[in-house]
Z-matrix of the N, CA and C atoms (Angstrom, degrees):
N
C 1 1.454
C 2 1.529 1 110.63
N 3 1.708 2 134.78 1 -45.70
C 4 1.053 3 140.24 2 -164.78
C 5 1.653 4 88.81 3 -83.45
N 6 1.378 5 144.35 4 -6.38
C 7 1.364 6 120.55 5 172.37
C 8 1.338 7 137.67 6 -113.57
N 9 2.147 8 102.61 7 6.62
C 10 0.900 9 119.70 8 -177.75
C 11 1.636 10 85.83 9 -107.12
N 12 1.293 11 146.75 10 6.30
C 13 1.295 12 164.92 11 -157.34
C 14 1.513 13 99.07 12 -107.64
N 15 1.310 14 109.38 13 -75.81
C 16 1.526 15 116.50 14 161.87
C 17 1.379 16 124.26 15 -50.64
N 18 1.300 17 126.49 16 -39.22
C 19 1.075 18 125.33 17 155.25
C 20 1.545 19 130.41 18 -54.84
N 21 0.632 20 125.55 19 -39.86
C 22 1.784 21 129.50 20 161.40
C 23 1.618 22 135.04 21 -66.14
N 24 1.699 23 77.68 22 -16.38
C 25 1.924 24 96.88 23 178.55
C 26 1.701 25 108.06 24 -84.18
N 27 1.383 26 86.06 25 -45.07
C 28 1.670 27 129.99 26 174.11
C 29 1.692 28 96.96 27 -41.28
N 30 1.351 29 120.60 28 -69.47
C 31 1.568 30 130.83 29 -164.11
C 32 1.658 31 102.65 30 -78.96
N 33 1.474 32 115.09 31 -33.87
C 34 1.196 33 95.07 32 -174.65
C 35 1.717 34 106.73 33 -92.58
N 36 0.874 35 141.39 34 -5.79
C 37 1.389 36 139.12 35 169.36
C 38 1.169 37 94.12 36 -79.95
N 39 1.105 38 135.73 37 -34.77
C 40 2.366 39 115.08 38 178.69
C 41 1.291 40 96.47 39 -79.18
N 42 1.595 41 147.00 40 -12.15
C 43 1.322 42 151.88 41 -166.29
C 44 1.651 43 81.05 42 -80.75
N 45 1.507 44 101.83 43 -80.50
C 46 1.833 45 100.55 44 -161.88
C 47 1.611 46 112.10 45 -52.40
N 48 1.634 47 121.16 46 -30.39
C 49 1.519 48 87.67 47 178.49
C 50 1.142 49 107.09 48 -71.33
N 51 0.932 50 141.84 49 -28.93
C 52 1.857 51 142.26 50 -150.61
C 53 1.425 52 94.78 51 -66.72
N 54 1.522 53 139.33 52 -6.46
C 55 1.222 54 129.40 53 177.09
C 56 1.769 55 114.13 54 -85.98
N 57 1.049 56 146.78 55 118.95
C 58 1.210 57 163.86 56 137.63
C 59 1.288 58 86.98 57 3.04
N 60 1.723 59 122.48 58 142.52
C 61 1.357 60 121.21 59 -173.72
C 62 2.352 61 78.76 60 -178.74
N 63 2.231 62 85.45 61 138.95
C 64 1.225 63 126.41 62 -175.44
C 65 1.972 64 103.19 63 -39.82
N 66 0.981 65 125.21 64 105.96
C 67 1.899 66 123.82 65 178.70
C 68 1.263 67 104.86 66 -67.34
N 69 1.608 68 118.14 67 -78.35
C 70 1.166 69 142.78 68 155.71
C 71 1.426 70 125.88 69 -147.51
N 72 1.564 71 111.78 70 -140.88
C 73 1.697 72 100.77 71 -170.71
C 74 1.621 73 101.20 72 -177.94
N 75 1.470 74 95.94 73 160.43
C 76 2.135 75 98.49 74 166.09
C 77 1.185 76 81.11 75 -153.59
N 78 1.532 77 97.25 76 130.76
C 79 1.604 78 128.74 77 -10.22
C 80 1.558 79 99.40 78 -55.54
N 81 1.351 80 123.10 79 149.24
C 82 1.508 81 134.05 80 161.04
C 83 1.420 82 106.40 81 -71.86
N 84 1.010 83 116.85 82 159.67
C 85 2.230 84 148.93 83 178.41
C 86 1.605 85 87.19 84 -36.60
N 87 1.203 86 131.15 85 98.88
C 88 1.216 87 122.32 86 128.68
C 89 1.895 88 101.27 87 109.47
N 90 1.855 89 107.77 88 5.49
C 91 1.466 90 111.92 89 -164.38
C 92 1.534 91 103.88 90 -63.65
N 93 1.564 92 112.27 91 140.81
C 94 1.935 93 102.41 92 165.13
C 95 1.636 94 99.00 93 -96.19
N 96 1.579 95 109.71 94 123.06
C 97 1.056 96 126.29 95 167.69
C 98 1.594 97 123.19 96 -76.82
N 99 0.930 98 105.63 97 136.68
C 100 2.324 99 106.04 98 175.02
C 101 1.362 100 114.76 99 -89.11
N 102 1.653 101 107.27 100 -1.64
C 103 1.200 102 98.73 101 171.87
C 104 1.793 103 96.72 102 172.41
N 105 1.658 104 124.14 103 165.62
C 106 0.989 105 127.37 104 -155.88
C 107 1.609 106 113.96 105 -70.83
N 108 1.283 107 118.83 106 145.65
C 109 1.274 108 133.20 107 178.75
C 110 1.438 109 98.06 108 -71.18
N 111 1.380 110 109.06 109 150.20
C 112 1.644 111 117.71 110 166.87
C 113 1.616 112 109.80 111 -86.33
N 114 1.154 113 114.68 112 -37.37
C 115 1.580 114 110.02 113 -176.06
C 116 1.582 115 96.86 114 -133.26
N 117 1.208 116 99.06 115 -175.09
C 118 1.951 117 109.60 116 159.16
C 119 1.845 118 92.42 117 -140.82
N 120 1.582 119 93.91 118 166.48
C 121 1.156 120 129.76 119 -157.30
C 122 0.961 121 131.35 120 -141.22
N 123 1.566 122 149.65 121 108.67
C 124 1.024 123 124.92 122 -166.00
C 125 1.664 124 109.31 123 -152.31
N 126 1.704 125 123.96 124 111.14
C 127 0.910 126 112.07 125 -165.25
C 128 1.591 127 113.98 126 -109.10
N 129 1.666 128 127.69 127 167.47
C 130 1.540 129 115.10 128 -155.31
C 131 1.771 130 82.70 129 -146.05
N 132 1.307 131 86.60 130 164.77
C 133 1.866 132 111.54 131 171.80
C 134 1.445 133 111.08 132 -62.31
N 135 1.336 134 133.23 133 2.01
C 136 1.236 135 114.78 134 153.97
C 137 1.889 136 107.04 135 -165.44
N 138 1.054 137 123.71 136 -153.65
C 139 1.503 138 112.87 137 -159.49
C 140 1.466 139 92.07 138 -100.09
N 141 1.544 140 113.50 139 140.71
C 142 1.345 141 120.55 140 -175.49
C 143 1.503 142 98.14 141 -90.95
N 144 1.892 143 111.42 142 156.53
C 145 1.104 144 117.42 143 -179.48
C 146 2.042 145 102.72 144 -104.91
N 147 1.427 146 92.41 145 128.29
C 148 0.938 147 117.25 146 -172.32
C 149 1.510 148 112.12 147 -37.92
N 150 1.245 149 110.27 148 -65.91
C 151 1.405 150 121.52 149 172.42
C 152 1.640 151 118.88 150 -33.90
N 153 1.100 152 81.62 151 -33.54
C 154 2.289 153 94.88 152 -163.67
C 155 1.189 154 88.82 153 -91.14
N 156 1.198 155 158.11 154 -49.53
C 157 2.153 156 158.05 155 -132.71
C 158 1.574 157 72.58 156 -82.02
N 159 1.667 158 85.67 157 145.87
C 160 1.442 159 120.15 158 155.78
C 161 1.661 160 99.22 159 -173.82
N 162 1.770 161 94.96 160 120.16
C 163 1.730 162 99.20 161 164.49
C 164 1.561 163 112.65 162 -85.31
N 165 1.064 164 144.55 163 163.78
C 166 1.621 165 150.78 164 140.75
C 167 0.940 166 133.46 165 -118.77
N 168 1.176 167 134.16 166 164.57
C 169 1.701 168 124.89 167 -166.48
C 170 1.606 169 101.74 168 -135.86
N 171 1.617 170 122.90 169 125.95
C 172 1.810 171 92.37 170 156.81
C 173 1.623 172 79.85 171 -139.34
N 174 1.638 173 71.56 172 163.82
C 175 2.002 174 80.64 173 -168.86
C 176 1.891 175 87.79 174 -130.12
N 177 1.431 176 105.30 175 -150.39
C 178 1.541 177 135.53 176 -163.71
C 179 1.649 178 95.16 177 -62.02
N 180 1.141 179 144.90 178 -43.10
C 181 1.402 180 154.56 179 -159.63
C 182 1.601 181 112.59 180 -127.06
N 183 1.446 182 120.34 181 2.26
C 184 1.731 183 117.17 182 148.95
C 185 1.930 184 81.89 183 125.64
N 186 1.024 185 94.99 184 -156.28
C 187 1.994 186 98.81 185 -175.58
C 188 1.164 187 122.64 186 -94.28
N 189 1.183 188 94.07 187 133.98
C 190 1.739 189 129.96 188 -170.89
C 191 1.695 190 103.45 189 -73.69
N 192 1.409 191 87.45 190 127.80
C 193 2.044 192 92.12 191 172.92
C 194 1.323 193 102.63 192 -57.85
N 195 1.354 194 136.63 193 148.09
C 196 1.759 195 138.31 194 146.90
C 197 1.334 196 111.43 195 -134.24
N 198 1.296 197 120.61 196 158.47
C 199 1.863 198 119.92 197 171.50
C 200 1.381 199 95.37 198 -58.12
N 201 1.516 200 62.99 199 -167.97
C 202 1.838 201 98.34 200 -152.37
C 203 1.961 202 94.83 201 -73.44
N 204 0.905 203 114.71 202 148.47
C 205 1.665 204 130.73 203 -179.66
C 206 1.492 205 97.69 204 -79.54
N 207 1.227 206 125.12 205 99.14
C 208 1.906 207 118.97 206 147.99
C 209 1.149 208 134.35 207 -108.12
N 210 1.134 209 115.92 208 162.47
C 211 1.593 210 105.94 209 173.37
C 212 1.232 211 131.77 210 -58.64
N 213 1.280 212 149.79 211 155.15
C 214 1.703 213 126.68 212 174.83
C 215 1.538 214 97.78 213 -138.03
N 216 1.504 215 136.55 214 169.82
C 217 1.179 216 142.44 215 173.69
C 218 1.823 217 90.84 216 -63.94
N 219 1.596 218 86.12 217 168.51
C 220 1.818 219 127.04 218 173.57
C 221 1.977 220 91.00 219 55.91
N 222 1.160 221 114.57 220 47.40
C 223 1.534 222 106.99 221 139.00
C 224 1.867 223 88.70 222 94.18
N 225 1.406 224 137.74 223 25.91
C 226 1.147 225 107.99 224 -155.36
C 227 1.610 226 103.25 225 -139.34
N 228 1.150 227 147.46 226 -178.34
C 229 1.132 228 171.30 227 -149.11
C 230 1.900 229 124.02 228 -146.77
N 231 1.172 230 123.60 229 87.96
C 232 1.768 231 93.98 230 175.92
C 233 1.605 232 108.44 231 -142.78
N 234 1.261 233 94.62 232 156.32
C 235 1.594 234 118.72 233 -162.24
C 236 1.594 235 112.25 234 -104.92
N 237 1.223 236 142.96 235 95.25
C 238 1.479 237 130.25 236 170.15
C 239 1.698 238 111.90 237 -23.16
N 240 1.063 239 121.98 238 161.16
C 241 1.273 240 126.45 239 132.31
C 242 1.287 241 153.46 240 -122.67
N 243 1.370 242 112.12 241 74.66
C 244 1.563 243 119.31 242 -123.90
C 245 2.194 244 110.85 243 -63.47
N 246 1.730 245 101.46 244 -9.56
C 247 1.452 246 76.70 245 175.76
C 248 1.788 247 99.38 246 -131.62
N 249 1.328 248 96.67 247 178.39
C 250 1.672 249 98.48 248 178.76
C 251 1.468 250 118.68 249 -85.33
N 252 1.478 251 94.97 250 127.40
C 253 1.677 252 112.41 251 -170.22
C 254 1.433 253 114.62 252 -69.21
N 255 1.222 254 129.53 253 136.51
C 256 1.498 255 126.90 254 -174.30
C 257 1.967 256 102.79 255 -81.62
N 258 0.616 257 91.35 256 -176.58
C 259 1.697 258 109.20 257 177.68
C 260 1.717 259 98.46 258 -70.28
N 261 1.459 260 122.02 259 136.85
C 262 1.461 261 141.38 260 168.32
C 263 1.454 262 116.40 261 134.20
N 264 1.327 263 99.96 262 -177.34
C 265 1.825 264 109.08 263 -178.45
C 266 1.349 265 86.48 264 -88.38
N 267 1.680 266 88.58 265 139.61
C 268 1.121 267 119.07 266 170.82
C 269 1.793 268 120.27 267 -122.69
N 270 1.435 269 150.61 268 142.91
C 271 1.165 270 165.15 269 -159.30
C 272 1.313 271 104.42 270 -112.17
N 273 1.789 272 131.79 271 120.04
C 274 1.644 273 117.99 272 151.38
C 275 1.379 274 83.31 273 -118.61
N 276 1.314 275 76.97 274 143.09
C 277 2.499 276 109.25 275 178.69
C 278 1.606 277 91.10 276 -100.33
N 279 0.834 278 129.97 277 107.80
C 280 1.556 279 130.84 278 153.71
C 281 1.674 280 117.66 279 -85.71
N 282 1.525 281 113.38 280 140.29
C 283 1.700 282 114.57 281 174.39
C 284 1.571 283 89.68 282 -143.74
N 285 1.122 284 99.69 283 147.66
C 286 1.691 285 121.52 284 175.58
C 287 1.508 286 96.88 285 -163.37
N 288 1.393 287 105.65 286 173.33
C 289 1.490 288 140.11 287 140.52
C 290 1.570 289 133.94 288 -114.69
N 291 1.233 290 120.55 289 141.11
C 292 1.498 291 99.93 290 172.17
C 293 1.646 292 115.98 291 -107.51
N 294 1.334 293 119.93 292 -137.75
C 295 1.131 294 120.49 293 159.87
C 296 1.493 295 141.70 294 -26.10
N 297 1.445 296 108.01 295 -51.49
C 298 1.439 297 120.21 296 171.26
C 299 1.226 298 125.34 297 -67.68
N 300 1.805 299 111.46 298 -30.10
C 301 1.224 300 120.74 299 -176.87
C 302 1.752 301 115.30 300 102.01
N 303 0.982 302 105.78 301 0.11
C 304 1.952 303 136.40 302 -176.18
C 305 1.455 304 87.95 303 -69.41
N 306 1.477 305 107.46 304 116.08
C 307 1.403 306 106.94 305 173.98
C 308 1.530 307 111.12 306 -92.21
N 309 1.482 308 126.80 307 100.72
C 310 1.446 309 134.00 308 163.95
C 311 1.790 310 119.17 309 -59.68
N 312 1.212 311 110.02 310 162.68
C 313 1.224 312 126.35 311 -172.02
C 314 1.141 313 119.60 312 -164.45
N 315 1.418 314 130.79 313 121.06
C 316 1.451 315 135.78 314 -175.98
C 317 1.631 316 102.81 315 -165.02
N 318 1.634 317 94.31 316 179.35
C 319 1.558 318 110.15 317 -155.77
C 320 1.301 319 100.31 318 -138.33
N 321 1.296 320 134.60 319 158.75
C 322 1.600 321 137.45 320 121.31
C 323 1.569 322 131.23 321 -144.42
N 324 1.116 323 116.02 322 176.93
C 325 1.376 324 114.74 323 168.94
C 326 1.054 325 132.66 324 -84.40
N 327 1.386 326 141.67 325 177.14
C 328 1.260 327 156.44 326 139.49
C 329 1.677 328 113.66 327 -143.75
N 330 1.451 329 112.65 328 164.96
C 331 1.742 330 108.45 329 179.52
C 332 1.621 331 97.93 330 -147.88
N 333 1.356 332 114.07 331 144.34
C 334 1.513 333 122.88 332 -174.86
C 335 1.415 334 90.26 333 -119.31
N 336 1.081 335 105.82 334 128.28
C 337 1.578 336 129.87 335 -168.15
C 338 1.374 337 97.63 336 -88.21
N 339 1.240 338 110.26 337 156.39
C 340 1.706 339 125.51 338 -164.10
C 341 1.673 340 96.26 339 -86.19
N 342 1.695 341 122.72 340 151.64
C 343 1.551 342 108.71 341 176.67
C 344 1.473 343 110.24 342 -67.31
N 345 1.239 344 118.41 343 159.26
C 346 1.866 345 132.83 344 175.83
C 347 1.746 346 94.42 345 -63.93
């Protein structure tokens, strides 16, 4: 009983890493910016499938236009941002898949600080 027990704990913990999961990002989790980012970025534990990526943006007044979401080398995702962001918190929604095909989803912040 305790090894078909272990065994199932065993299978489902190699199940959950095998899912594609958030590396980091620019702007990074929570960075205060002095002024607007040109793109965002966002890189994951294994290569996102093209088809599945989508970055988003919402800021102080609901969501912000950005380019088009592509894939880029070293594991990553990035979005232009074609105009300059005013001062406030801002939201990126990230969706991918990796390997398995497990569609992930996550978020974070960043805030562009008002000028001195």
């Amino acid at each position: 009983m305790f090894a078909a027990t272990l065994a199932l704990v065993l299978i489902a913990a190699v199940t959950v890493a095998a899912h594609m999961a958030y590396s980091k990002s620019v702007p990074g989790k929570d960075a205060a910016l002095a002024e607007s980012p040109a793109q965002l970025r966002v890189w994951f534990t294994q290569d996102p499938e093209p088809a599945l990526s989508q970055l988003s943006l919402d800021g102080p007044n609901g969501e912000v236009a950005i380019g088009k979401t592509t894939v880029s080398e070293e594991r990553s995702v990035v979005a232009e941002v074609p105009s300059t962001l005013g001062p406030g918190s801002y939201t990126v929604k990230w969706r991918s898949a990796g390997d398995d095909g497990h569609v992930q989803r996550g978020d974070f912040a960043f805030t562009i600080r008002a000028a001195d």
